[in-house]
N, C-alpha and C positions, 0 to 999 in steps of 0.2 A: 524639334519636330521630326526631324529627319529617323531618330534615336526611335522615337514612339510610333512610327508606321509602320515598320513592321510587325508589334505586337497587335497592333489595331486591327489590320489585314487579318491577322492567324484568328484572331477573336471573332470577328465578323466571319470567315471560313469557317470555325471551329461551332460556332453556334447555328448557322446552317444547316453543315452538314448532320449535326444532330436532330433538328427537325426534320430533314427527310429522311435524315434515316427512322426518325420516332413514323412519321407517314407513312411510310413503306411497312412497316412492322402493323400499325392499324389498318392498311386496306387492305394485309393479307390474312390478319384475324377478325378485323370487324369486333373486335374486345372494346365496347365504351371505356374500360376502365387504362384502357393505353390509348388516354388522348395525346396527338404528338405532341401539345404544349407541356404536357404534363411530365412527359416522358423527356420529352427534348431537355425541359427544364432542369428535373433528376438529373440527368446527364451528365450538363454543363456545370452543376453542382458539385456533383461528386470528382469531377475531374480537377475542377479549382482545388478543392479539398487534396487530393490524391498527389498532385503535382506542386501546391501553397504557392500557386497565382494568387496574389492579391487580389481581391476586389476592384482598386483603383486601376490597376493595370487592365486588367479584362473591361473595363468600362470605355476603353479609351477606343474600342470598339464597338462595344454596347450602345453610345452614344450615336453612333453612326445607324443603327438599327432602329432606337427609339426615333429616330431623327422622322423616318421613316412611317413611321404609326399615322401622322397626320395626314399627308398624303394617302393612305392606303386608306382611312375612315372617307376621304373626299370620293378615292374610285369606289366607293360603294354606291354613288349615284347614278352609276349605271344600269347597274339592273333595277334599279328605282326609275331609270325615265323609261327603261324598256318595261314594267309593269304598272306604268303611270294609272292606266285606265282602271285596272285593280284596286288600287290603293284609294285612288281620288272617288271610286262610289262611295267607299265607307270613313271619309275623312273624320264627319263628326265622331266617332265611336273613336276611330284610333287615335285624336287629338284627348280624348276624355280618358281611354285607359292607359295613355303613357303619364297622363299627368297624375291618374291615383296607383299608376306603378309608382310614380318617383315618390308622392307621397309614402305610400308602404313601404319601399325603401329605404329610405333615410330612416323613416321612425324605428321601422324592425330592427334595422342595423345598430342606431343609435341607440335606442331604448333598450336595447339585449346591454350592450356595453352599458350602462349607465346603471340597471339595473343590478349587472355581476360588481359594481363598484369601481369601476376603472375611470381613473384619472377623466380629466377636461380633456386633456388631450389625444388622448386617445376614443375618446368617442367622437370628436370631430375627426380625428383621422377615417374612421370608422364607418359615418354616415355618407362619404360619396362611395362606397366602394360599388357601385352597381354600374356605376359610368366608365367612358375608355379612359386609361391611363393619363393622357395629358389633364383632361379636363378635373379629372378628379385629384390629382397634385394641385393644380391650380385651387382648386376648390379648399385643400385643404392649408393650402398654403396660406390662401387669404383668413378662414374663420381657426388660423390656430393650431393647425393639427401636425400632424408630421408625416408631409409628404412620400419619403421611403415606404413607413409603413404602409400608407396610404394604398401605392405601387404594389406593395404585396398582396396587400389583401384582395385587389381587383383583379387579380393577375388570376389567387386560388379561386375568387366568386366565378371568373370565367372558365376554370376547369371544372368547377362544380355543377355551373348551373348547363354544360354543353354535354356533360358525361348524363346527369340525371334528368334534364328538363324536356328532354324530345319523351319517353319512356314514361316519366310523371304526368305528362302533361297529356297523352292518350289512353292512359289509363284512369284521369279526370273527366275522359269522356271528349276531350277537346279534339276537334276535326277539321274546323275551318283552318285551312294551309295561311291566311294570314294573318291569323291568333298564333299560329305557332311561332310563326317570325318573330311576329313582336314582341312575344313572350320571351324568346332566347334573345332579342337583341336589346329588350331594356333590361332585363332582370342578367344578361350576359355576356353584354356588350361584343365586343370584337372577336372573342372569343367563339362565342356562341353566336355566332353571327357566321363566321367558317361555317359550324355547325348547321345553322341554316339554310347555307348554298347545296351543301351536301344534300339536304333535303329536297332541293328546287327551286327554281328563277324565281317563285312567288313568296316562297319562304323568306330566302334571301334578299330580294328587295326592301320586303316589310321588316328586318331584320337592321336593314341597313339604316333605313327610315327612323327606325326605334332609337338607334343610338344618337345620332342627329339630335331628336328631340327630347330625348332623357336627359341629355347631357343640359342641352338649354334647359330645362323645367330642373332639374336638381341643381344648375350652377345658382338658378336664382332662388330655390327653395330651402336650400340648406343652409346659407347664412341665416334666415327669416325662423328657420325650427330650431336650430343649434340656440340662436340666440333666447328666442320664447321656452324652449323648454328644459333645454338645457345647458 
């Protein structure tokens, strides 16, 4: 134990410090295509690579990081109770389009894979990727899939859908600040849920809200569609 704390510590420092630095490098260009996940990511990658850190070794911090993910989806109820009043007029609409976001998701997800001919297992890998990280390992752990991949794929859906989906999603004409939220926090989970706050307290709320209930409506929907239809 004693042997592997200090790689933990440097790993936990080391991935960090690359996110603020990727931050700093975005809020002084405001470039969508250097989100700091994205960049941070690259980073941490190419230096593994550069210096042949193992994987398992740098996890031994990494773990300590993920650890963390669930807690930080929970502080997202905060600007959820401070824009309670917001949210709670338009309850019906936003319980009805997270549940045919989840639907579209899984099916788009799945049905693309399944379609290019990829294996069983990777199209259940493939179908929670729109949720945060834990839930969607769980997800895929249970109907069969391969959680790693799982992991990566949500990781790229949320630099994809936080780099494109503020810019796509007003140039579809979309206006209401908490369509936008919802829109980046089901379709972008925690990711695009950052992305959100950046936007404003309403964005981000409804953002935060999104993943909450995406995650519940696709933990329970995607064994129920993997199994019917795929």
């Amino acid at each position: 134990m004693a042997e592997t704390l200090p790689g933990a510590v440097l790993a936990v420092v080391a991935t960090a410090a690359a996110y603020y630095g990727a931050q700093w490098v975005y809020r002084r260009t405001r470039l969508l295509v250097l989100n700091p996940v994205l960049v941070a990511s690259a980073v941490v990658i190419a230096a593994l690579l550069l210096l042949g850190v193992p994987y398992d070794a740098y996890n031994r911090g990494g773990r300590v990081l993920s650890y963390f993910l669930g807690p930080a989806v929970v502080a997202l109820g905060v600007p959820l109770h401070l824009q309670w009043g917001e949210i709670a007029r338009r309850g019906r609409s936003i319980f009805a389009s997270i549940l045919a976001g989840s639907v579209v998701g899984i099916l788009t997800a799945a049905g693309a894979a399944s379609l290019l001919g990829a294996p069983p297992e990777i199209v259940r890998s493939v179908a929670p990727r729109s949720v945060t990280t834990p839930i969607a390992m769980a997800i895929a752990q249970k109907t069969g899939g391969i959680p790693p991949l799982t992991a990566a794929l949500v990781i790229g859906t949320g630099v994809l859908g936080s780099v494109v989906g503020p810019p796509l999603l007003r140039r579809l004409g979309v206006r209401s600040r908490t369509a936008l939220g919802l829109a980046l926090g089901s379709a972008a989970h925690g990711v695009g849920t950052a992305r959100a706050l950046e936007e404003g307290e309403v964005e981000g709320a409804a953002a935060g809200l999104a993943i909450g209930l995406m995650g519940l409506a696709t933990a329970v929907l995607t064994p129920l569609i993997v199994r019917l239809l795929f």
